[in-house]
Every structure is written in C-alpha cells, then in structure tokens.
NUMARVEX-190480 format. One record per atom (N, C-alpha, C): residue number from 0; atom name; y, z, x. Coordinates in pm, whole numbers, padded with zeros to 5 digits. Atoms other than C-alpha are relative to their C-alpha. Example, Ala and Ser with C-alpha at 12.3 -4.5 7.8 and 13.67 -1.06 7.14 Angstrom:
// NUMARVEX-190480
PAKOL, 0, N, -00119, 00000, 00089 $
PAKOL, 0, CA, -00450, 00780, 01230 $
PAKOL, 0, C, 00120, 00000, 00090 $
PAKOL, 1, N, -00119, -00006, -00082 $
PAKOL, 1, CA, -00106, 00714, 01367 $
PAKOL, 1, C, 00109, 00073, -00077 $
// end
This chain:
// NUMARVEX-190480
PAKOL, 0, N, -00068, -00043, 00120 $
PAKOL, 0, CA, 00347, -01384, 05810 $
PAKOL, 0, C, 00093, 00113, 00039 $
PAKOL, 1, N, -00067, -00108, -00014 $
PAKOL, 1, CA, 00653, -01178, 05852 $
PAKOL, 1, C, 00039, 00076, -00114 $
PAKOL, 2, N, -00036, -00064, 00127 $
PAKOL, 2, CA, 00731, -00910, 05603 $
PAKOL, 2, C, 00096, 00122, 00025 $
PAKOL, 3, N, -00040, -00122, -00025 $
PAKOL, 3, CA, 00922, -00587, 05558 $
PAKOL, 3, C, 00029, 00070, -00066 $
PAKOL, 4, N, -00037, -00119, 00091 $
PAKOL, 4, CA, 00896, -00251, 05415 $
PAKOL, 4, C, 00074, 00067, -00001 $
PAKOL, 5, N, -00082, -00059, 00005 $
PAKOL, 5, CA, 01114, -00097, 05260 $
PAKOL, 5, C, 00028, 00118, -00148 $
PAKOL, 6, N, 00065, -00030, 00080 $
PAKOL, 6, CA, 01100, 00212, 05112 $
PAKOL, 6, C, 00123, 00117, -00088 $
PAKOL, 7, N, -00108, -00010, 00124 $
PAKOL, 7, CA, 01311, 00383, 04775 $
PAKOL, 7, C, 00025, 00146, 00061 $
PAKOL, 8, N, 00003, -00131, -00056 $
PAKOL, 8, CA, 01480, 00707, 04942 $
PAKOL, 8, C, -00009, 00115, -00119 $
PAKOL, 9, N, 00011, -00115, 00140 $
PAKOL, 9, CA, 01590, 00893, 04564 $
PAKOL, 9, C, -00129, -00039, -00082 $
PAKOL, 10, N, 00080, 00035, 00107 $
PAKOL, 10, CA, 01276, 00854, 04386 $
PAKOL, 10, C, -00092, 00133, 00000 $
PAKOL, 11, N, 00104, -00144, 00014 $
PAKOL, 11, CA, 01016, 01122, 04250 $
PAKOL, 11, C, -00054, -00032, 00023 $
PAKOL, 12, N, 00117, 00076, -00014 $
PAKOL, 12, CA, 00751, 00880, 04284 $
PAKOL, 12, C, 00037, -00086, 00140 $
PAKOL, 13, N, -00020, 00109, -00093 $
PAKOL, 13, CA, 00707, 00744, 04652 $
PAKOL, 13, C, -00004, -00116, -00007 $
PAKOL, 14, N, 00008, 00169, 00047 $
PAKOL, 14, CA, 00787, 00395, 04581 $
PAKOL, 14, C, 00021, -00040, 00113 $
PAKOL, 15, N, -00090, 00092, -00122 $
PAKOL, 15, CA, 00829, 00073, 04852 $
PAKOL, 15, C, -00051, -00127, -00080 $
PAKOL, 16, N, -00005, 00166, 00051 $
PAKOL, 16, CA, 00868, -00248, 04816 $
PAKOL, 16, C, -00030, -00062, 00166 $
PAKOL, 17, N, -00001, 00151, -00117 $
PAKOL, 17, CA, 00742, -00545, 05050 $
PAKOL, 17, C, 00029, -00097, 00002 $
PAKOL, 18, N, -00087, 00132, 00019 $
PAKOL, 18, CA, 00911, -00806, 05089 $
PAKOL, 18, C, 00026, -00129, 00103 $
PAKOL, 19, N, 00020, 00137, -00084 $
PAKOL, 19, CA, 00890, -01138, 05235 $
PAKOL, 19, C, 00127, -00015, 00117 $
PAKOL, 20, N, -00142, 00092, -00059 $
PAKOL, 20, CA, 01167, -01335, 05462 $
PAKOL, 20, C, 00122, 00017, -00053 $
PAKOL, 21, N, -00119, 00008, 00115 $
PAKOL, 21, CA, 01376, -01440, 05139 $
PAKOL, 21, C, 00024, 00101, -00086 $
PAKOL, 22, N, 00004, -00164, 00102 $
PAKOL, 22, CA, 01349, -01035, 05017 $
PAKOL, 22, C, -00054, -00027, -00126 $
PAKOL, 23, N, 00060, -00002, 00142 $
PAKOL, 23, CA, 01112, -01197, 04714 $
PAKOL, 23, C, -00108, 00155, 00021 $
PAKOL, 24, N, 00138, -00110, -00048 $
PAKOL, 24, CA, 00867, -00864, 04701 $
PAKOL, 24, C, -00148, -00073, -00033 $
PAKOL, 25, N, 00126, 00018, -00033 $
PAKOL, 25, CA, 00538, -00947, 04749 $
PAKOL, 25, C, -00128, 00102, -00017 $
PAKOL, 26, N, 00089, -00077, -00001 $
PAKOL, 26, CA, 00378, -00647, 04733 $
PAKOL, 26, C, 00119, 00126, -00088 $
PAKOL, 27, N, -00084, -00131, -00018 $
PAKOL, 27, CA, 00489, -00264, 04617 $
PAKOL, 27, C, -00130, 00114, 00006 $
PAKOL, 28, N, 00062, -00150, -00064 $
PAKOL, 28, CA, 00333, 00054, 04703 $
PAKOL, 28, C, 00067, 00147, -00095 $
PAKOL, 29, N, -00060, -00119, 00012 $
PAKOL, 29, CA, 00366, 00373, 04494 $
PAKOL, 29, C, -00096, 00137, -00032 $
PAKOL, 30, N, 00103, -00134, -00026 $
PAKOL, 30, CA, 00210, 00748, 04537 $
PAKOL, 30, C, 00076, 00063, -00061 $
PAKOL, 31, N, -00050, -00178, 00088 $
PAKOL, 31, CA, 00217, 01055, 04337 $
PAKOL, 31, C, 00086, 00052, 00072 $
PAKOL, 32, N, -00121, -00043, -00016 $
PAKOL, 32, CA, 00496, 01231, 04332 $
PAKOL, 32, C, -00067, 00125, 00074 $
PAKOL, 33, N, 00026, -00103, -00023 $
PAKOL, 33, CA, 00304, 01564, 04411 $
PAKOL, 33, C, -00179, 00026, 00047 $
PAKOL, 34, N, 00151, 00028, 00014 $
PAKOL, 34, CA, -00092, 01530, 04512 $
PAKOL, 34, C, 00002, -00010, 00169 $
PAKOL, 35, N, 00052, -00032, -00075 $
PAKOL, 35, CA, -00267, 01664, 04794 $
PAKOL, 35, C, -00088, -00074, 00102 $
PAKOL, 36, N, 00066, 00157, -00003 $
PAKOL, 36, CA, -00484, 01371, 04843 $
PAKOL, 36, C, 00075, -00113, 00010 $
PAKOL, 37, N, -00106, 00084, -00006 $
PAKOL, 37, CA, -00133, 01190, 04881 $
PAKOL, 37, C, -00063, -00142, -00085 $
PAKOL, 38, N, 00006, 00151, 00075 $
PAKOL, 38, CA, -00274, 00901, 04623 $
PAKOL, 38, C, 00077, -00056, 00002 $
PAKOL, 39, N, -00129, 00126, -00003 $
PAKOL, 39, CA, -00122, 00584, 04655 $
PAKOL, 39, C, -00091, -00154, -00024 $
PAKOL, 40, N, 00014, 00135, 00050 $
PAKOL, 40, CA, -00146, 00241, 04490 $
PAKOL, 40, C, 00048, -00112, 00105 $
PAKOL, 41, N, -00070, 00075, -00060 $
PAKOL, 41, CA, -00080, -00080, 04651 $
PAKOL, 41, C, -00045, -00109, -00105 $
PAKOL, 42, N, 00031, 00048, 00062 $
PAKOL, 42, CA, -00006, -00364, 04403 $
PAKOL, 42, C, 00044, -00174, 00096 $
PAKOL, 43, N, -00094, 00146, -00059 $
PAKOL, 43, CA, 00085, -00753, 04483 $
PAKOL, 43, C, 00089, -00009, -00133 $
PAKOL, 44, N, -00166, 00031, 00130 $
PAKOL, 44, CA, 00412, -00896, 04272 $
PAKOL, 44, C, -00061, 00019, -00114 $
PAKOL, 45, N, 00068, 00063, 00153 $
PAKOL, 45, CA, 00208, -00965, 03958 $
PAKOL, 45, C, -00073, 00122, -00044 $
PAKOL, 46, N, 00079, -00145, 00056 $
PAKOL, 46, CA, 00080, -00573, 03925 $
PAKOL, 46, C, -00151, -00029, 00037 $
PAKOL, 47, N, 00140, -00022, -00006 $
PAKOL, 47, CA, -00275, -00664, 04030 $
PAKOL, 47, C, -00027, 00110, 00122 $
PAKOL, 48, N, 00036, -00104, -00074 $
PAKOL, 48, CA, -00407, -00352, 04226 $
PAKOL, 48, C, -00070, -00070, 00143 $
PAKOL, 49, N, 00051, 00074, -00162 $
PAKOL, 49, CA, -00484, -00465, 04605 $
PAKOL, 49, C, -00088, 00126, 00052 $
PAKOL, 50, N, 00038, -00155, -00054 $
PAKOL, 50, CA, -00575, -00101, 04716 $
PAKOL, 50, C, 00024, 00110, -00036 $
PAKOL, 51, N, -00031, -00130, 00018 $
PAKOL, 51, CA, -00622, 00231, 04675 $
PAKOL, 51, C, -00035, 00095, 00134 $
PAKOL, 52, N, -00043, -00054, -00124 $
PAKOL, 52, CA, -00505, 00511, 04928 $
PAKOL, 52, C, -00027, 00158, -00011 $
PAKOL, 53, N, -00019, -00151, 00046 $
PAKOL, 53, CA, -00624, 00878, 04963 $
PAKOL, 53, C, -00047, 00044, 00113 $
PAKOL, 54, N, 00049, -00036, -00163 $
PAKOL, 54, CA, -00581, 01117, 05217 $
PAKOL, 54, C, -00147, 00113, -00048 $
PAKOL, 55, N, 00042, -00094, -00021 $
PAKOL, 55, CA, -00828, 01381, 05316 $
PAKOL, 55, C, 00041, 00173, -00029 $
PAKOL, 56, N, -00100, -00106, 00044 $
PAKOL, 56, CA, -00701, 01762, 05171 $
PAKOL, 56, C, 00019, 00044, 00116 $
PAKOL, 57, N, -00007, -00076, -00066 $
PAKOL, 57, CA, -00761, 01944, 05435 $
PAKOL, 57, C, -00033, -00072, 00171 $
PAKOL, 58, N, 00067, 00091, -00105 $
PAKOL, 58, CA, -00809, 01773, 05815 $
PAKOL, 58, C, 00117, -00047, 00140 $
PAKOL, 59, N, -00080, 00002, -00089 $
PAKOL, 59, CA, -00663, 01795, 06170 $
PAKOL, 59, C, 00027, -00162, 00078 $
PAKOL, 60, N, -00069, 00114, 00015 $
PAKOL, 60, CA, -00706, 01421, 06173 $
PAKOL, 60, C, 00058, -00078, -00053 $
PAKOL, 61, N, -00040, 00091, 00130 $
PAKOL, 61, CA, -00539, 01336, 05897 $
PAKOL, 61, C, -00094, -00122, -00044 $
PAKOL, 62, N, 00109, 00157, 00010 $
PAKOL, 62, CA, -00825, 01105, 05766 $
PAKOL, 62, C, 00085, -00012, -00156 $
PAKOL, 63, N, -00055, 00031, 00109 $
PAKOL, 63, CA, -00682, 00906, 05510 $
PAKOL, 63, C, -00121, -00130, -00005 $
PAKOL, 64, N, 00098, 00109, 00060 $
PAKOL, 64, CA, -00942, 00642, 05298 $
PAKOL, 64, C, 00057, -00125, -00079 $
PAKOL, 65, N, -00105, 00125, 00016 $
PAKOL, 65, CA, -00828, 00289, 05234 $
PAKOL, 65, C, -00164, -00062, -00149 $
PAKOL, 66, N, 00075, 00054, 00090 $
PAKOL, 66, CA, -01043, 00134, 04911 $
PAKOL, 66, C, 00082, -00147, -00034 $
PAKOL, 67, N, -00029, 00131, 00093 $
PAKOL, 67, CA, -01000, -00233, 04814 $
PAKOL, 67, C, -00021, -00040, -00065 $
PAKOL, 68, N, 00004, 00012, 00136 $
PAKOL, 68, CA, -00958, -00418, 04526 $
PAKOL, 68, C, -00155, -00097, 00002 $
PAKOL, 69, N, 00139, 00053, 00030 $
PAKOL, 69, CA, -01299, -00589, 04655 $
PAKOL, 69, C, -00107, 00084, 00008 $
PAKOL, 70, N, 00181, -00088, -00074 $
PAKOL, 70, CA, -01510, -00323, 04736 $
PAKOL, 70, C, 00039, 00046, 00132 $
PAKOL, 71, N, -00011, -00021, -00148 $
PAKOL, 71, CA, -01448, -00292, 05114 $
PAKOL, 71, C, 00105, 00133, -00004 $
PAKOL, 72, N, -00043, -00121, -00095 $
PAKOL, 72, CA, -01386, 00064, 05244 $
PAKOL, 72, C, 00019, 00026, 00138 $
PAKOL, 73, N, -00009, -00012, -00146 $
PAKOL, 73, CA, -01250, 00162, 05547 $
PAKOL, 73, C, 00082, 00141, 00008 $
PAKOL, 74, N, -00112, -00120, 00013 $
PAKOL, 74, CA, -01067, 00489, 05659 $
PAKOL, 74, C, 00096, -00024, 00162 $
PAKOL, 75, N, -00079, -00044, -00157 $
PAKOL, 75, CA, -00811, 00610, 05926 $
PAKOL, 75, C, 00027, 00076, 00061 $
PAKOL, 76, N, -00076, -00172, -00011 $
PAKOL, 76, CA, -00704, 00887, 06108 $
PAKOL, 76, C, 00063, 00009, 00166 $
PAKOL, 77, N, -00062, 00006, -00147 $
PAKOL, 77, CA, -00559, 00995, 06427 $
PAKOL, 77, C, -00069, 00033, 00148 $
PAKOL, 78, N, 00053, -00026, -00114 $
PAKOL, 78, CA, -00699, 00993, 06756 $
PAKOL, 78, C, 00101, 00093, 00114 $
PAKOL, 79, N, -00037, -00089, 00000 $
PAKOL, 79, CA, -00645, 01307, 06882 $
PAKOL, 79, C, 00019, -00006, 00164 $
PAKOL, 80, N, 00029, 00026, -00139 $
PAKOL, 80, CA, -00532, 01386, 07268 $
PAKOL, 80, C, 00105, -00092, 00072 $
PAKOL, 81, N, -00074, 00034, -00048 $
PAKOL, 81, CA, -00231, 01188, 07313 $
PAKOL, 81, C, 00156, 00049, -00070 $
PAKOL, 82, N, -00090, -00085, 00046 $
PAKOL, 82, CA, 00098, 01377, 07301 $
PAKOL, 82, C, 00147, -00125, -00056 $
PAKOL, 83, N, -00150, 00081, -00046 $
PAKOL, 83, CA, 00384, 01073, 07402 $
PAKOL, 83, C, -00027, -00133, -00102 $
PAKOL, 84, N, 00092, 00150, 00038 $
PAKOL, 84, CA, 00140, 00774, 07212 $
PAKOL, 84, C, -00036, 00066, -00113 $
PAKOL, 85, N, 00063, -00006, 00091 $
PAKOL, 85, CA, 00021, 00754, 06860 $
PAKOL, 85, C, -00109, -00068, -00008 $
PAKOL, 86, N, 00118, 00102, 00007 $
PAKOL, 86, CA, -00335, 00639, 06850 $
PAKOL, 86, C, -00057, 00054, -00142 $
PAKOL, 87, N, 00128, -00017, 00104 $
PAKOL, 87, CA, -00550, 00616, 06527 $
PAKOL, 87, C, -00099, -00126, 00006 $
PAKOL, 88, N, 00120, 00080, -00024 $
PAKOL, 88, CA, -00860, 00437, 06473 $
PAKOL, 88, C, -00031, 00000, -00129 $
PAKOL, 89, N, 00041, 00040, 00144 $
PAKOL, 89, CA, -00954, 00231, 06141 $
PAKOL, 89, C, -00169, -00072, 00017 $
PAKOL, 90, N, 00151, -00004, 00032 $
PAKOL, 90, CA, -01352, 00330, 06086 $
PAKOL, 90, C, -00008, -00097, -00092 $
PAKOL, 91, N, 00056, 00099, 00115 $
PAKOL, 91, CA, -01527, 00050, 05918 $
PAKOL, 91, C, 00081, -00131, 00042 $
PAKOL, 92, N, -00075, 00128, -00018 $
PAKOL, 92, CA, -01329, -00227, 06050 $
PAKOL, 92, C, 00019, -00039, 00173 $
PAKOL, 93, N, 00000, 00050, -00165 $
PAKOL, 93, CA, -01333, -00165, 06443 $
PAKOL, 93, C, 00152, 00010, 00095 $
PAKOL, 94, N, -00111, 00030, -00013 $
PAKOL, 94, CA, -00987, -00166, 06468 $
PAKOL, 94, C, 00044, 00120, 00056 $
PAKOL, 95, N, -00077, -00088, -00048 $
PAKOL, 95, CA, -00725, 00050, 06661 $
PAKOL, 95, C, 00181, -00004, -00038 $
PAKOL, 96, N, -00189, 00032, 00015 $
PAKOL, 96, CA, -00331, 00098, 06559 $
PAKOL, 96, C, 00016, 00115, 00119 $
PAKOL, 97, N, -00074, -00118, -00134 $
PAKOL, 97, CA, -00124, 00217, 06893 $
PAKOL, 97, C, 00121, -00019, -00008 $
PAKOL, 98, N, -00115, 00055, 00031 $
PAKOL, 98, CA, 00189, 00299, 06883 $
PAKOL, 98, C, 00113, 00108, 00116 $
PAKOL, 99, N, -00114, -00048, -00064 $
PAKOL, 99, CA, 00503, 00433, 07080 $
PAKOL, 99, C, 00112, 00081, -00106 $
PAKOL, 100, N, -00085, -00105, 00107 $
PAKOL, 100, CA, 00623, 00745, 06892 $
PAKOL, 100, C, 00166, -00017, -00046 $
PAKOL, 101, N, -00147, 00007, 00014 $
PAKOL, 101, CA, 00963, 00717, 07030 $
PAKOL, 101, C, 00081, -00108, -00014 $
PAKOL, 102, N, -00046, 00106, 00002 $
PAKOL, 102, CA, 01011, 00353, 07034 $
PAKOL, 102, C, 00008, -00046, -00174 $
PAKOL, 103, N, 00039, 00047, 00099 $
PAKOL, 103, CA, 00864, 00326, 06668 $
PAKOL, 103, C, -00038, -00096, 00002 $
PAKOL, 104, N, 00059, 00179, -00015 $
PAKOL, 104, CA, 00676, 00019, 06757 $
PAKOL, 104, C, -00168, 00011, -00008 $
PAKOL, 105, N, 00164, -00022, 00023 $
PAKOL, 105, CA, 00292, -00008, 06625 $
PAKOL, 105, C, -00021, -00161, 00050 $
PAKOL, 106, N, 00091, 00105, 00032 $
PAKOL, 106, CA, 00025, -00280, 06663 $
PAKOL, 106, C, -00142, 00043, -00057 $
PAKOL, 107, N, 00139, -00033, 00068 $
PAKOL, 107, CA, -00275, -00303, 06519 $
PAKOL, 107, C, -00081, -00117, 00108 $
PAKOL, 108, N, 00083, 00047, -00089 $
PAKOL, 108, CA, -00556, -00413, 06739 $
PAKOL, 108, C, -00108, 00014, 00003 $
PAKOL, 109, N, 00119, -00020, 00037 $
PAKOL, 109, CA, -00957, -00552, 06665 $
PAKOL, 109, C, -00051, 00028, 00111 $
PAKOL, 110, N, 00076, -00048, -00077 $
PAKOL, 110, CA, -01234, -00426, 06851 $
PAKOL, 110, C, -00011, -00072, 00151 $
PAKOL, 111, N, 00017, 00065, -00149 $
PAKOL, 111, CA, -01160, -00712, 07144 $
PAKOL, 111, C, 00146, 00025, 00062 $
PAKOL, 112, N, -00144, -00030, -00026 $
PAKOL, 112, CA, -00779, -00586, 07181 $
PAKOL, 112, C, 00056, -00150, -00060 $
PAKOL, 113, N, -00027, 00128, 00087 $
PAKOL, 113, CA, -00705, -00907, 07010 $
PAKOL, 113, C, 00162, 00057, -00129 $
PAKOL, 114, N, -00141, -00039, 00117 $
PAKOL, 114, CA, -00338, -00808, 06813 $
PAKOL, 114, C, 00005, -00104, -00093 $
PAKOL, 115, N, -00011, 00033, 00124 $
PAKOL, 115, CA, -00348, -00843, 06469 $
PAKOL, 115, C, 00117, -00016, -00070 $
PAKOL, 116, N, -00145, -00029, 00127 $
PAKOL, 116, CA, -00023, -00734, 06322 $
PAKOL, 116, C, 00085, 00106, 00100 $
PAKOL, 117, N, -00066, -00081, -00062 $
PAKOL, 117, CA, 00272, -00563, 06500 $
PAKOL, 117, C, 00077, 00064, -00089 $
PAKOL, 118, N, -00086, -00106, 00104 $
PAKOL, 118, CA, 00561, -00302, 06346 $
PAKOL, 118, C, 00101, 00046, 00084 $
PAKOL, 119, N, -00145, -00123, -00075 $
PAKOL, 119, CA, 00867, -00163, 06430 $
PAKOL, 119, C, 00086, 00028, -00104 $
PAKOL, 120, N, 00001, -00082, 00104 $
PAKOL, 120, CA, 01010, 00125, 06196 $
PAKOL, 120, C, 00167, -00026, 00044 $
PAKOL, 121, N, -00182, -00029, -00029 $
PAKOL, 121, CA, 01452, 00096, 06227 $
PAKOL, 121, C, -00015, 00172, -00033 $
PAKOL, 122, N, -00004, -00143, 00020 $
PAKOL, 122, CA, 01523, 00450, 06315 $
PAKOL, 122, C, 00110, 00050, -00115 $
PAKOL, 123, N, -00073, -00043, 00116 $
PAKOL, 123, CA, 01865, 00483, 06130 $
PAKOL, 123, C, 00011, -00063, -00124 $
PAKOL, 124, N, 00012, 00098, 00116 $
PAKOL, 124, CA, 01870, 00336, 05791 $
PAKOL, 124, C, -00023, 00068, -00137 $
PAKOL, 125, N, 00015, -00041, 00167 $
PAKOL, 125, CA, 01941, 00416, 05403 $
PAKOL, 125, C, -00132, -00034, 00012 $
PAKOL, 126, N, 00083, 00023, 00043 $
PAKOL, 126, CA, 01619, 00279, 05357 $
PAKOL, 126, C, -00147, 00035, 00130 $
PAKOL, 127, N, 00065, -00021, -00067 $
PAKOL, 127, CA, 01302, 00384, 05553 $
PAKOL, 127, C, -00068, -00181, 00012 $
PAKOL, 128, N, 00018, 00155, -00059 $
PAKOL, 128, CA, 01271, 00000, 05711 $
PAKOL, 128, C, -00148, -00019, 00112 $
PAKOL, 129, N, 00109, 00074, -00046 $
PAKOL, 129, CA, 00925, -00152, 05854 $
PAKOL, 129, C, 00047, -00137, 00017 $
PAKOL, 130, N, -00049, 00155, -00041 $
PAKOL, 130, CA, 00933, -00506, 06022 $
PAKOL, 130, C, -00139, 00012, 00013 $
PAKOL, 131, N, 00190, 00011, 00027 $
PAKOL, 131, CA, 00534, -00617, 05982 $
PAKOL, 131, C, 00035, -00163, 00021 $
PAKOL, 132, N, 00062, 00175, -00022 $
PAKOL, 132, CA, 00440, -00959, 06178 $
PAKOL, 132, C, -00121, 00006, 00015 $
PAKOL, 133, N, 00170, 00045, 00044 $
PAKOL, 133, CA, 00109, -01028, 06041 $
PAKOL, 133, C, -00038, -00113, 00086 $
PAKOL, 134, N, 00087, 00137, -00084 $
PAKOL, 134, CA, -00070, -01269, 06327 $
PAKOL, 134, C, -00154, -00037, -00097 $
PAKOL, 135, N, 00137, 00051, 00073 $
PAKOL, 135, CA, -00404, -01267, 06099 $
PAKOL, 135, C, 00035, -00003, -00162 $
PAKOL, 136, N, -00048, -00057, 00148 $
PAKOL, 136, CA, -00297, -01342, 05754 $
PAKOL, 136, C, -00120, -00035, -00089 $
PAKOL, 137, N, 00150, -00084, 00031 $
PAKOL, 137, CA, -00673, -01330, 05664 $
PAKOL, 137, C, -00011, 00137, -00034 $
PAKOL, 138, N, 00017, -00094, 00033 $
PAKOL, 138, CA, -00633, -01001, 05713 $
PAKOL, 138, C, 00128, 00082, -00086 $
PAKOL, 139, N, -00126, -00061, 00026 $
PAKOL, 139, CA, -00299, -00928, 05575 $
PAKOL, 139, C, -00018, 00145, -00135 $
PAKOL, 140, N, -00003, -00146, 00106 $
PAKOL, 140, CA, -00398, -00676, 05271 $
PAKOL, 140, C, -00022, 00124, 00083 $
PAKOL, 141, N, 00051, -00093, -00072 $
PAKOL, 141, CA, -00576, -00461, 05488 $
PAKOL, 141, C, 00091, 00066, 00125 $
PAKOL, 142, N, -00129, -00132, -00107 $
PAKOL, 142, CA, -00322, -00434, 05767 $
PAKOL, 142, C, 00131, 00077, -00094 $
PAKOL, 143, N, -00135, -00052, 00061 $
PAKOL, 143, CA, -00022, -00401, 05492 $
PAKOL, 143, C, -00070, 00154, 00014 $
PAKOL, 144, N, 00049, -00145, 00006 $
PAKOL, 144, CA, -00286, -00071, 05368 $
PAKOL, 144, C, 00023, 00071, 00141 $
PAKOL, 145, N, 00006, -00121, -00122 $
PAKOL, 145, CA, -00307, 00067, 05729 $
PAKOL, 145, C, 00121, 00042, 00031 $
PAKOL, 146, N, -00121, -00025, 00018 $
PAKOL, 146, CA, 00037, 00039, 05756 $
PAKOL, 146, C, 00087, 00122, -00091 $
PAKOL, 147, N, 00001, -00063, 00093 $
PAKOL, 147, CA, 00118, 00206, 05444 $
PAKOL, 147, C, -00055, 00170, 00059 $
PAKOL, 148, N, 00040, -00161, -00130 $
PAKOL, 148, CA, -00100, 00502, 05605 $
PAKOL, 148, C, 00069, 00046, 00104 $
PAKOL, 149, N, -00084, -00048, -00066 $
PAKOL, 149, CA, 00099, 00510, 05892 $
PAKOL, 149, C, 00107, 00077, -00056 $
PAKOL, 150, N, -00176, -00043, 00067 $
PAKOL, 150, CA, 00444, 00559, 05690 $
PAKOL, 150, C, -00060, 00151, -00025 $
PAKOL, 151, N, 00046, -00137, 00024 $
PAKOL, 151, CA, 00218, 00851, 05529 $
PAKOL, 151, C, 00018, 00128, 00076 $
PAKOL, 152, N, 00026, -00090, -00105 $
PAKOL, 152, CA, 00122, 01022, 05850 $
PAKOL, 152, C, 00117, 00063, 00051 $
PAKOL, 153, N, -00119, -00019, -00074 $
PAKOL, 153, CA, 00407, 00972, 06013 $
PAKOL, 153, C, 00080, 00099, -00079 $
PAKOL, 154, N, -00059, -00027, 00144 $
PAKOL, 154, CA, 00608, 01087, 05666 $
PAKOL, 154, C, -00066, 00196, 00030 $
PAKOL, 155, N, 00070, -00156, 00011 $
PAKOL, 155, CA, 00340, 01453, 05701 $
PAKOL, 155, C, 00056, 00070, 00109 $
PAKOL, 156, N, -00003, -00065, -00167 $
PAKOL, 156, CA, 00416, 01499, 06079 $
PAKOL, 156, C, 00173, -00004, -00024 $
PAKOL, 157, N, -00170, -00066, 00027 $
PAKOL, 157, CA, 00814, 01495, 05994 $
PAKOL, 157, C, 00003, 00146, -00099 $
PAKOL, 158, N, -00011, -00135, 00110 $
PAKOL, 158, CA, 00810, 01713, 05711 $
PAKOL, 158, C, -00049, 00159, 00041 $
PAKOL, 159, N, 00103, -00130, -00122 $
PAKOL, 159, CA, 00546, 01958, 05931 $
PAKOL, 159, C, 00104, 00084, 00089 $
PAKOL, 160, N, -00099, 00004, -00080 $
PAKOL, 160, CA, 00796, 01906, 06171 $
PAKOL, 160, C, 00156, 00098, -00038 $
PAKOL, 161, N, -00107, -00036, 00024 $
PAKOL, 161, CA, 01110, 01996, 05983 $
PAKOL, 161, C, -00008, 00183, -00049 $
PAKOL, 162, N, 00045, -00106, 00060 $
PAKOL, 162, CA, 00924, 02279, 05822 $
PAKOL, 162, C, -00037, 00138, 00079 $
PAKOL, 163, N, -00033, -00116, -00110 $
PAKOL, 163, CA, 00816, 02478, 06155 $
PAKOL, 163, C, 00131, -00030, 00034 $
PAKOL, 164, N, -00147, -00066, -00070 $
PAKOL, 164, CA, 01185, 02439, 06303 $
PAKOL, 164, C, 00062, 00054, -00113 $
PAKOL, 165, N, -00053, -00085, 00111 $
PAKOL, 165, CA, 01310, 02597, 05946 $
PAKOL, 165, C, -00047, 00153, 00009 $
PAKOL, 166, N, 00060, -00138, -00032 $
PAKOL, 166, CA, 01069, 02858, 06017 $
PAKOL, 166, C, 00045, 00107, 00124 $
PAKOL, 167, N, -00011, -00048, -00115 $
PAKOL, 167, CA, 01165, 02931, 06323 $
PAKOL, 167, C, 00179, 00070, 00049 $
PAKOL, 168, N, -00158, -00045, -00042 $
PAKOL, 168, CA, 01534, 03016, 06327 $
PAKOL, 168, C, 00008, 00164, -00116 $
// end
C-alpha cells in the first residue's frame, strides 16, 4: 500500500491528510493546537476514530502512547545513544523504526528485522510531505500511528532546535 502524508502548514490545529495514489484521503490526523501531551486523533475518510496519540509531559525519551480504536496499546520513544541515526523502539509490538536523520528515510522493522513499512520525508516542500510504502497492510493502522509519532518527534526536536540557536545569539 503506498500512501502519503501530507501535512496543512497555516493551521492552528495540526492537521494532515493521508492520501492514497489517486490523492483520495484515506485517513486524516489532527492534534491540539496547544497541549502538552501533544494529543492527536487519527481518523479514516468516514470520521471513524482509528487512534489515539499522547505524548509523555515530561521525558528524555520522548515516550509517546499509541491507543487503538480496538483496544491494543502500544507506545514509542527514542532509543537513546545514537547521534547520526534515529532509533526508537515500539513497546508492545516488538518493533523498531530506524532511520537516517539526514537522508529522512525511516523503516519500520518487527522483532525478526523483517521491514514492514518504509518513509521518506521531502526535505523542501510547502507541505511537510511523507511517502509511506506499507509492505504489511495488516498492519497498516498501526504503522500510519507510529509514523504520525515520528512527524511529532521529529516536529519537538526542530522547534528545540530552532529555540536553543535563538537563544544563543
């Protein structure tokens, strides 16, 4: 299943949209405008709630908690210790997302290295752009959510980012 996020730059409310091949959306994604706990929805086309998304307040791994619309919990956070490499690890599911900071290129990968779902983020772009090839589309809610988390993280560690070099001059 190929898909790709894409996400609303003027908005108060973090909005994205997912969207198939033929740009029908498929999914959308939207988080409080202001919340600590970064809450975030994930719906399919038809408004039914697929997941719910909340980080951790306070936490040097960014743990963020993934809830589904069946029950099944799982969380994520970052595996700490690699400067050049993004590693996190999705508790409750076995799973690993690795990724190449500077390339912007994730996979997601189960407990046998077995690739699930790959990613690559377009660096320049009106729109904050995801490319998501789902190999297990069994699992496809669950990777869209981890995904979704990524954008988050990633999304904290810029802003962090922009915020000490403001400080600093």
């Amino acid at each position: 299943m190929k898909l790709h996020i894409k996400g609303k730059v003027m908005s108060i409310h973090n909005k994205m949209d997912i969207l198939d091949e033929n740009e029908n959306v498929r999914y959308r994604v939207v988080s409080k405008a202001l919340s600590i706990h970064d809450k975030t929805h994930i719906e399919d086309a038809q408004g039914n709630e697929i997941a719910y998304l909340h980080a951790k307040a306070i936490s040097i791994h960014q743990v963020h908690y993934i809830e589904m619309a069946n029950g099944e919990k799982f969380e994520m956070k970052i595996k700490l210790g690699h400067p050049f490499k993004n590693q996190f690890v999705v508790d409750g599911l076995g799973w690993k997302m690795l990724g190449e900071f500077a390339a912007h290129d994730y996979k997601i990968v189960d407990e046998n290295d077995h690739v699930l779902a790959t990613a690559h983020r377009k660096w320049f772009s009106m729109h904050d752009i995801y490319y998501l090839d789902i190999l297990e589309d069994s699992q496809a809610e669950k990777i869209i959510a981890c995904y979704i988390v990524l954008e988050h993280i990633l999304r904290n560690q810029e802003s962090a980012a922009t915020s000490n070099s403001s400080n600093n001059q």
